[in-house]
SERO-4910 file (N, C-alpha, C, O; in steps of 0.05 Angstrom, whole numbers):
BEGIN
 pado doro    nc1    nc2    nc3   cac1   cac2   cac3    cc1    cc2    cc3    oc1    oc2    oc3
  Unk    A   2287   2252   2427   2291   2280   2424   2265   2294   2418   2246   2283   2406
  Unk    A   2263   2325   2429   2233   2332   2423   2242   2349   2408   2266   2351   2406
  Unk    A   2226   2365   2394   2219   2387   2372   2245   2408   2377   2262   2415   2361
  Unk    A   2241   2415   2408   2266   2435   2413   2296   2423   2402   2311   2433   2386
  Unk    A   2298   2398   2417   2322   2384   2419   2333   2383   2379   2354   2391   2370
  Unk    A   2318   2374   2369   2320   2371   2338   2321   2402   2329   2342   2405   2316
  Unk    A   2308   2422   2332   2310   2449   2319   2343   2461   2329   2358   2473   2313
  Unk    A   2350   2456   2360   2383   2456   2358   2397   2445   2340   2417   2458   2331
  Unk    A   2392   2424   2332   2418   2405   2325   2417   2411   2293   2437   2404   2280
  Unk    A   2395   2422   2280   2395   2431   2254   2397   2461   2258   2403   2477   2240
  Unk    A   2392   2467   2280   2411   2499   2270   2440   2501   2271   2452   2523   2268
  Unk    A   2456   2475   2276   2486   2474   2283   2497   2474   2257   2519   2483   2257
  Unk    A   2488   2466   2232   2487   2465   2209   2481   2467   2188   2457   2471   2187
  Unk    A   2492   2468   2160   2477   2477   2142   2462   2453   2129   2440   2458   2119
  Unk    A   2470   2431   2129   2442   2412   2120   2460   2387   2132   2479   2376   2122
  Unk    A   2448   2383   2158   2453   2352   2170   2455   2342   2159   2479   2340   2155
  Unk    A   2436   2321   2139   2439   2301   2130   2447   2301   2101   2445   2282   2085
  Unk    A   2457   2326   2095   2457   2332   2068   2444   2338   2046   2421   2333   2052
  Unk    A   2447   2349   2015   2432   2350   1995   2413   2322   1988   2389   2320   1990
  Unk    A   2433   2304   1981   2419   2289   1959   2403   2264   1977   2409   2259   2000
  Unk    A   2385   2253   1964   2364   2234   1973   2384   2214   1981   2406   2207   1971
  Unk    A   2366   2201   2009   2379   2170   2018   2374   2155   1987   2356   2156   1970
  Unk    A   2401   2142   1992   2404   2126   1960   2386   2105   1970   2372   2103   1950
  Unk    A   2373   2084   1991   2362   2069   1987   2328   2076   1972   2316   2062   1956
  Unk    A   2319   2099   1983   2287   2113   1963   2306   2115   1942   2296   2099   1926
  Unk    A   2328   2123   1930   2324   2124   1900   2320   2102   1882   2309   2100   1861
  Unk    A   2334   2083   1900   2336   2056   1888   2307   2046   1892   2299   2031   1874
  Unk    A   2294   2049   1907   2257   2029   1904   2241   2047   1899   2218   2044   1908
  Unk    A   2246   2080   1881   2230   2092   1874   2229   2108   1852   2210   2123   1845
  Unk    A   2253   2105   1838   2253   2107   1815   2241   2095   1795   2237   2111   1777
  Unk    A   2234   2072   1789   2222   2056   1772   2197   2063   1777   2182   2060   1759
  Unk    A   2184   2075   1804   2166   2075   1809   2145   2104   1785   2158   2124   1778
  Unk    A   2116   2100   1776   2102   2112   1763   2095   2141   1791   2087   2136   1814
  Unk    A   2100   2168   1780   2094   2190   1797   2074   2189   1805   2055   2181   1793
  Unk    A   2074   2199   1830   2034   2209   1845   2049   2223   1868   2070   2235   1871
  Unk    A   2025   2215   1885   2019   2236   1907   2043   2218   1931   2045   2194   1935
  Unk    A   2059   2239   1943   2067   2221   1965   2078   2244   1996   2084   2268   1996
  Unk    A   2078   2229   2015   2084   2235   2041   2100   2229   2065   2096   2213   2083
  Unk    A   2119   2245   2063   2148   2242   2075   2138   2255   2106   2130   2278   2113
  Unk    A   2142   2234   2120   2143   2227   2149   2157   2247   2163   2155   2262   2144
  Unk    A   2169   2261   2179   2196   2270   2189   2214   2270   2164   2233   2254   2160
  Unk    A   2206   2287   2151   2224   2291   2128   2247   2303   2136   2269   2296   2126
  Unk    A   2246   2321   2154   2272   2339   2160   2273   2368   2151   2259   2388   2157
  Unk    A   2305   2363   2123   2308   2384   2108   2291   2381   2083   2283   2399   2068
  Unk    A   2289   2361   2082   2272   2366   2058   2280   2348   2031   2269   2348   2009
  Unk    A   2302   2332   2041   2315   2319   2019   2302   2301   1997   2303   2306   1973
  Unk    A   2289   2279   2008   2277   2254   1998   2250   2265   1985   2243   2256   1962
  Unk    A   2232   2285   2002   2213   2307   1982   2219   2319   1966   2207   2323   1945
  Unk    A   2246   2332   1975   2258   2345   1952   2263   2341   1919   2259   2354   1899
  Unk    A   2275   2312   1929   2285   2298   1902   2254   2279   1886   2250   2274   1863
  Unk    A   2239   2274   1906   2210   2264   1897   2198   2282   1879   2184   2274   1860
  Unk    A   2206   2315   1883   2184   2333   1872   2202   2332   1836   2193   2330   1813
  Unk    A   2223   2334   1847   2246   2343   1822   2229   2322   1795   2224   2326   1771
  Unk    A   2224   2292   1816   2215   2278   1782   2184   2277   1784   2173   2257   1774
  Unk    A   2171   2292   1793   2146   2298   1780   2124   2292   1808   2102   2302   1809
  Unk    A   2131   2278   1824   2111   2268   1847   2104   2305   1865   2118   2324   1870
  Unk    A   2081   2299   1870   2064   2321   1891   2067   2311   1925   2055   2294   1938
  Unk    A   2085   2327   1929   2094   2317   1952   2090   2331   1986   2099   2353   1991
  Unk    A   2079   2322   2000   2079   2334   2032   2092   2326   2046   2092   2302   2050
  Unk    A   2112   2346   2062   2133   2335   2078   2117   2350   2108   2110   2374   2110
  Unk    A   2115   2331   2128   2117   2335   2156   2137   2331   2172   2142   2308   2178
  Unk    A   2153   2352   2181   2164   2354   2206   2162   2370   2233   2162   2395   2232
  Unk    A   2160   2357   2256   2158   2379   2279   2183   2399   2284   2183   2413   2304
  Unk    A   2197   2400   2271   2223   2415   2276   2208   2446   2260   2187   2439   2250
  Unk    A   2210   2465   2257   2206   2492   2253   2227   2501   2242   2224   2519   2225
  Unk    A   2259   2489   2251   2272   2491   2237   2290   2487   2211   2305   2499   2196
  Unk    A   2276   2455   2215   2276   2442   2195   2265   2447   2165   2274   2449   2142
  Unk    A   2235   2445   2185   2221   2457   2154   2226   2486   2139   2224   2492   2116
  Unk    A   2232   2498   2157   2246   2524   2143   2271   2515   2127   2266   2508   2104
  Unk    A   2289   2514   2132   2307   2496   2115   2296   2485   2087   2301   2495   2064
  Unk    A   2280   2462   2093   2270   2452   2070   2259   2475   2041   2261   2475   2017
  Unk    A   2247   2490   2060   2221   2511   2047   2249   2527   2036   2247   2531   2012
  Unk    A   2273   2537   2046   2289   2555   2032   2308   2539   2013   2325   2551   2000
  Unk    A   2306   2511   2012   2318   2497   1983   2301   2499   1967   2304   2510   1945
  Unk    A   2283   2491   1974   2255   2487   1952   2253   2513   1936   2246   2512   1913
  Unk    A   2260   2541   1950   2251   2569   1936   2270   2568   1918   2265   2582   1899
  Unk    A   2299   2552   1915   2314   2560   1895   2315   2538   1869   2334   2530   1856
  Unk    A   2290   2533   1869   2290   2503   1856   2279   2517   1832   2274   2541   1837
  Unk    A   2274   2509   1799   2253   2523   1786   2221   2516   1797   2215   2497   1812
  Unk    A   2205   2534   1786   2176   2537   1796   2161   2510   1796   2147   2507   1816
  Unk    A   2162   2487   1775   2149   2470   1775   2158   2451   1792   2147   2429   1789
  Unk    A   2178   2453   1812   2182   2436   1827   2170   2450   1849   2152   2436   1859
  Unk    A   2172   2476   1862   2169   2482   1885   2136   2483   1882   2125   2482   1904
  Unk    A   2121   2484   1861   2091   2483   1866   2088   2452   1873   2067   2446   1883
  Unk    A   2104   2433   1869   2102   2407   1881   2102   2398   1898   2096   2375   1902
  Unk    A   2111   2420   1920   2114   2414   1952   2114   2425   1967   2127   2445   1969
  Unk    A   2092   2413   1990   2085   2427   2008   2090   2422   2032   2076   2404   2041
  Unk    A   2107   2433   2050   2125   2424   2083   2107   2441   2093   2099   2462   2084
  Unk    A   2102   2429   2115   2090   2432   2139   2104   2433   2157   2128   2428   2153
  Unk    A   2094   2440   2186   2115   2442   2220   2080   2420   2240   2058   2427   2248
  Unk    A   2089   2402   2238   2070   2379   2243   2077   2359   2262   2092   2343   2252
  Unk    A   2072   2353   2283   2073   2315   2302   2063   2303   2283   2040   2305   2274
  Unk    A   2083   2287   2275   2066   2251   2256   2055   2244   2271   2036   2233   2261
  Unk    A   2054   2242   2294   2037   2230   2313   2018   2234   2318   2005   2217   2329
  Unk    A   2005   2262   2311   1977   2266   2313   1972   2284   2291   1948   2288   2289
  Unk    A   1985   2295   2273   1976   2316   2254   1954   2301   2235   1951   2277   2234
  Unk    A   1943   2318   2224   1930   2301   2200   1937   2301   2167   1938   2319   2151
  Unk    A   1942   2272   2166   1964   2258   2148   1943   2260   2118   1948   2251   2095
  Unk    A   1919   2273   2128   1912   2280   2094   1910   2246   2084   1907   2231   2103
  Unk    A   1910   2234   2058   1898   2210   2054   1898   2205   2021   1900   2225   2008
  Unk    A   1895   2180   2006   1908   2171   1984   1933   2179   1966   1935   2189   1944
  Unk    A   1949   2171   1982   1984   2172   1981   1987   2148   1962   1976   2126   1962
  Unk    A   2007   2163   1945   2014   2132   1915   2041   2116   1938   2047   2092   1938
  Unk    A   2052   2138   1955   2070   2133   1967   2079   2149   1997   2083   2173   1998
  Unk    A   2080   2132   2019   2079   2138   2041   2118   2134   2048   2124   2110   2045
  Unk    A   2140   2150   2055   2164   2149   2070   2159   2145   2097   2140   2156   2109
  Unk    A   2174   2130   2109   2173   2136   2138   2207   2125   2142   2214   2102   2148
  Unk    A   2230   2154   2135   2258   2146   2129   2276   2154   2153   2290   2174   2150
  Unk    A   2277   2139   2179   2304   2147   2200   2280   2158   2214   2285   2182   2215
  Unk    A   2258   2155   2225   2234   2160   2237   2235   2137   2264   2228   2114   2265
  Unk    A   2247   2153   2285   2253   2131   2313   2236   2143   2331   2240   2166   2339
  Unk    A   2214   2127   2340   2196   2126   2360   2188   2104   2382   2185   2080   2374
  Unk    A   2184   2111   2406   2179   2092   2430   2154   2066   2409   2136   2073   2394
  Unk    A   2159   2044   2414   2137   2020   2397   2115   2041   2401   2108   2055   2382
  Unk    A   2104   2042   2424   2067   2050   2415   2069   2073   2396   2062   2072   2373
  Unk    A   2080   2096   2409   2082   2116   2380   2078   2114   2349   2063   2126   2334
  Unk    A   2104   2089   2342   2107   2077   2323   2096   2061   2312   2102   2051   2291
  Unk    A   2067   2055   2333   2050   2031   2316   2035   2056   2313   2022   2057   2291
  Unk    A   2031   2083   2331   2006   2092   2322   2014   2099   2289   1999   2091   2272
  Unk    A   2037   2114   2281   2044   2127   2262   2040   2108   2240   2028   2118   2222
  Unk    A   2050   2077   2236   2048   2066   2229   2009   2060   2211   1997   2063   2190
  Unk    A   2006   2051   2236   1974   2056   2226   1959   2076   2214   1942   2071   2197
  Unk    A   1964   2099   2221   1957   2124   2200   1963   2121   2181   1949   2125   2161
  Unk    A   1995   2111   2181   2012   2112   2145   2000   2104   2134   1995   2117   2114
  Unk    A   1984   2074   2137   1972   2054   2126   1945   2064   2113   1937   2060   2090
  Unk    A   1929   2082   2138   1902   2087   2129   1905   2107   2105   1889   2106   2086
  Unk    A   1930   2130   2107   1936   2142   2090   1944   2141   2054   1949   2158   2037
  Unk    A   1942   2121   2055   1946   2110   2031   1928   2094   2014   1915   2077   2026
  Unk    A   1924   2097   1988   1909   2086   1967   1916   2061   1954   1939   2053   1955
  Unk    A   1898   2050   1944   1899   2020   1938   1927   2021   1923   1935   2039   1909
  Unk    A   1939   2001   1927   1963   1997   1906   1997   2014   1924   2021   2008   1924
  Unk    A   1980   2038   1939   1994   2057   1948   2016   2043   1970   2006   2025   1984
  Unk    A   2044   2050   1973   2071   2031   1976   2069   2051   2007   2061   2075   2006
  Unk    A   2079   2036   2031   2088   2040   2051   2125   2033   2058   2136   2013   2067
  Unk    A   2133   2052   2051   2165   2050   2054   2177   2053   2080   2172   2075   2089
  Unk    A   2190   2041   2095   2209   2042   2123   2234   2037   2126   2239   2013   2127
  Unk    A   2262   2058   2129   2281   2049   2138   2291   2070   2151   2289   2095   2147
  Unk    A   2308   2051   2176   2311   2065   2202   2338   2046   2204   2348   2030   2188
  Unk    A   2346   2055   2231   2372   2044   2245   2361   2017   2259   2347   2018   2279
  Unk    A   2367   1993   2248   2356   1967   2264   2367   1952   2286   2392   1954   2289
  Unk    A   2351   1933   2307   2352   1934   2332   2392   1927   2333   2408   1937   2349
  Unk    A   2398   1910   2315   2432   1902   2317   2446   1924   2317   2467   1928   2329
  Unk    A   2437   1935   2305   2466   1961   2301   2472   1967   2332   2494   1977   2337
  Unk    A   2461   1964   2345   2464   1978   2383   2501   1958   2376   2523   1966   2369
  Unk    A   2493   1939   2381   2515   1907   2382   2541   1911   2360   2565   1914   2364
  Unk    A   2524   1911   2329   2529   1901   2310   2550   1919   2295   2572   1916   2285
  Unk    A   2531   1940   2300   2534   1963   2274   2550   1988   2294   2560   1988   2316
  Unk    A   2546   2010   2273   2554   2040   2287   2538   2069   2280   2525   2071   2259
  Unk    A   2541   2084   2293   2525   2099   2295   2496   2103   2306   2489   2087   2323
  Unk    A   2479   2121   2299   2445   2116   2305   2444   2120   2327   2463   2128   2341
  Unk    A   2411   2113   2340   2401   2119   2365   2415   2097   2387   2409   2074   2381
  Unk    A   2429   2098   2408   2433   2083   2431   2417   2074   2450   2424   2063   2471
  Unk    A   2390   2082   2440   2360   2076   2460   2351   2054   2443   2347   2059   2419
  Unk    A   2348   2027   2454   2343   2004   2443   2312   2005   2440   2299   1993   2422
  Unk    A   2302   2019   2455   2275   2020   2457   2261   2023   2428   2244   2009   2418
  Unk    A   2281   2059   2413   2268   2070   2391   2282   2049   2367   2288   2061   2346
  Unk    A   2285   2028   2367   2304   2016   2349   2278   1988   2337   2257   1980   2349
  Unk    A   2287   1981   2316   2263   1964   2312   2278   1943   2290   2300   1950   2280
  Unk    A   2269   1923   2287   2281   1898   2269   2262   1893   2245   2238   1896   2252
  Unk    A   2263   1886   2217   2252   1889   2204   2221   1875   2205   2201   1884   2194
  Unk    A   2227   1841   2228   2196   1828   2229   2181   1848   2252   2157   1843   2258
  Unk    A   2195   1870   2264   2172   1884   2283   2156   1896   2266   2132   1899   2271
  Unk    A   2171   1907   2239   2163   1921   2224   2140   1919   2208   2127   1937   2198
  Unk    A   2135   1888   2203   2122   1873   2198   2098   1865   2204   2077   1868   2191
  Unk    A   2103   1851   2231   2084   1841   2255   2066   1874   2268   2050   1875   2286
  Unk    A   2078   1902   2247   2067   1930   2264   2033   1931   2238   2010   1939   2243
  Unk    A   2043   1923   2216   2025   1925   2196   1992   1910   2207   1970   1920   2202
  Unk    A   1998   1885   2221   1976   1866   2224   1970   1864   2207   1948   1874   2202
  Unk    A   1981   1852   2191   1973   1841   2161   1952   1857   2146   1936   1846   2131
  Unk    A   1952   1880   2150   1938   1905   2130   1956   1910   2104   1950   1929   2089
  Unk    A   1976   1894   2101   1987   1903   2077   2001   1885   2065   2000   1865   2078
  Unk    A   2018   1882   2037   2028   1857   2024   2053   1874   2022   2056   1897   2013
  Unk    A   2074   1854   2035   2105   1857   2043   2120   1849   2016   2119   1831   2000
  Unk    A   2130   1868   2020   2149   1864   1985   2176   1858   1995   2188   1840   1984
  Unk    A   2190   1872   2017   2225   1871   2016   2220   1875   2048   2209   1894   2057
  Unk    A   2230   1855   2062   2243   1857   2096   2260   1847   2096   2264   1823   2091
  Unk    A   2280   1867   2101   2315   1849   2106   2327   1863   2124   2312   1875   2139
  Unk    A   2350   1867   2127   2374   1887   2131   2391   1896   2110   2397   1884   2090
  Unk    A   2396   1913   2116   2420   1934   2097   2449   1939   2108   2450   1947   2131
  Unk    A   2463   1937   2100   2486   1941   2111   2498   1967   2098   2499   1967   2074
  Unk    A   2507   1987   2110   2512   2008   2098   2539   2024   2116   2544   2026   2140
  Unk    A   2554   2037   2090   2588   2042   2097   2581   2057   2103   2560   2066   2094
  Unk    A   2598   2072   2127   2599   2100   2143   2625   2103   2149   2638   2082   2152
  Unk    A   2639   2126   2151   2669   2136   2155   2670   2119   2179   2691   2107   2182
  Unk    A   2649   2116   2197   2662   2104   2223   2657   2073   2223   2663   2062   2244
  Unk    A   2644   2054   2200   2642   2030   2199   2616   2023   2178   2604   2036   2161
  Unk    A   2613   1993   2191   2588   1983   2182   2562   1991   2199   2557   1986   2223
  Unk    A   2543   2008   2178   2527   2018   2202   2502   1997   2184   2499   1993   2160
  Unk    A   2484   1985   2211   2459   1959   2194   2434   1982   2197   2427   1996   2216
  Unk    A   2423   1978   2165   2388   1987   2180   2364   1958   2172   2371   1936   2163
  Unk    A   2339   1967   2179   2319   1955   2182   2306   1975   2150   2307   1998   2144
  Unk    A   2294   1946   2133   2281   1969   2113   2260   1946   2104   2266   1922   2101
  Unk    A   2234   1959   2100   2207   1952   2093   2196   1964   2081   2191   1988   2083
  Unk    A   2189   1944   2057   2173   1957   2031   2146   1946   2024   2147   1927   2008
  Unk    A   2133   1950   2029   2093   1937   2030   2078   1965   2014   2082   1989   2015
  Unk    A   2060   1946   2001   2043   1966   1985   2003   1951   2002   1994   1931   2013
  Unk    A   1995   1970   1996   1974   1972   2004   1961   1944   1984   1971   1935   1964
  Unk    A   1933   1934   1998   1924   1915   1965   1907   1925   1956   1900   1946   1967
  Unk    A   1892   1914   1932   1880   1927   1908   1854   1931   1930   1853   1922   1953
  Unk    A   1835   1946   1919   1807   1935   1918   1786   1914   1925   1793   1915   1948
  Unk    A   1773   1901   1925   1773   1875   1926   1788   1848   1926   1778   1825   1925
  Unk    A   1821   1857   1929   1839   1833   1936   1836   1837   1964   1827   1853   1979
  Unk    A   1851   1805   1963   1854   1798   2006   1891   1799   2003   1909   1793   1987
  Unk    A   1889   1808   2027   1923   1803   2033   1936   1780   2043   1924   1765   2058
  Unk    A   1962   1775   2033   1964   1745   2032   1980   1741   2070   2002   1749   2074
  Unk    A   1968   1731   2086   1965   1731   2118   1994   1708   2113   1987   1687   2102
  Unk    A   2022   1708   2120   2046   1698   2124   2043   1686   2153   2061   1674   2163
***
């Protein structure tokens, strides 16, 4: 879908994907210590949204126009110390500039042709500071078979070792699995990857 195609389908509604944050970022980012972080195709604004609420300085990129408007008119009704926390943009991840030392990089339901997705990928990576966590979950390649819902283009679909094998061992892999997750219409599977950048002078451990 391009920019147009997505600014339809969020004007059909008042918040597609809803208020509250994908419960899987709440669950691997709560424990986490606040900083700087950067939501991929954020959308409406959710997962930034709820990032800013506990203290993180947050940039959300999306190419939708519509989207980010959206986002930008939750955020105004937020109190002040959250909305000075975040800043949405109308941006291509694919080429915008991703700005740089992120404590924390999203890249959440973000479906792109492989090369796209290695480029974005690679940015995420350069974008981020020592220590700094690269997060990924999307609809994975089974669900076409397996699962329900999501994209029907096998192409934009990815399995958690692509996800993996996309890093080139630039980073140390914390969590590659599948998720299995309830939906009114079934079991829908995703792909989710959690890698943090390494220190300084550490080497990454090459699997």
């Amino acid at each position: 879908m391009d920019a147009a195609a997505w600014d339809e389908r969020y004007s059909q509604s008042d918040l597609v994907w809803g208020a509250p944050p994908n419960a899987v970022v709440v669950e691997r980012v709560t424990s986490l210590p606040r900083g700087r972080a950067l939501d991929l195709a954020c959308g409406e604004g959710r997962n930034a949204h709820w990032l800013a609420t506990r203290g993180w300085e947050v940039t959300g990129l999306d190419y939708s126009a519509v989207a980010v408007d959206k986002a930008r008119r939750v955020a105004a009704e937020a109190p002040r110390s959250v909305r000075e926390r975040l800043d949405y943009r109308v941006a291509d991840v694919t080429d915008a500039d991703l700005g740089g030392e992120y404590d924390l990089v999203l890249m959440i339901y973000l479906h792109l042709a492989p090369e796209e997705r290695l480029q974005v990928v690679n940015r995420a990576i350069s974008a981020l500071k020592p220590d700094g966590i690269l997060m990924i979950l999307g609809h994975d390649a089974v669900n076409l078979s397996q699962g329900v819902g999501g994209p029907q283009d096998a192409e934009i679909l990815y399995t958690p070792d692509d996800l993996v094998n996309s890093f080139g061992g630039r980073l140390v892999v914390e969590v590659a699995e599948r998720r299995f997750r309830e939906t009114d219409a079934g079991t829908a599977i995703d792909a989710l990857v959690v890698a943090h950048h390494p220190s300084l002078g550490s080497q990454v451990n090459r699997a």
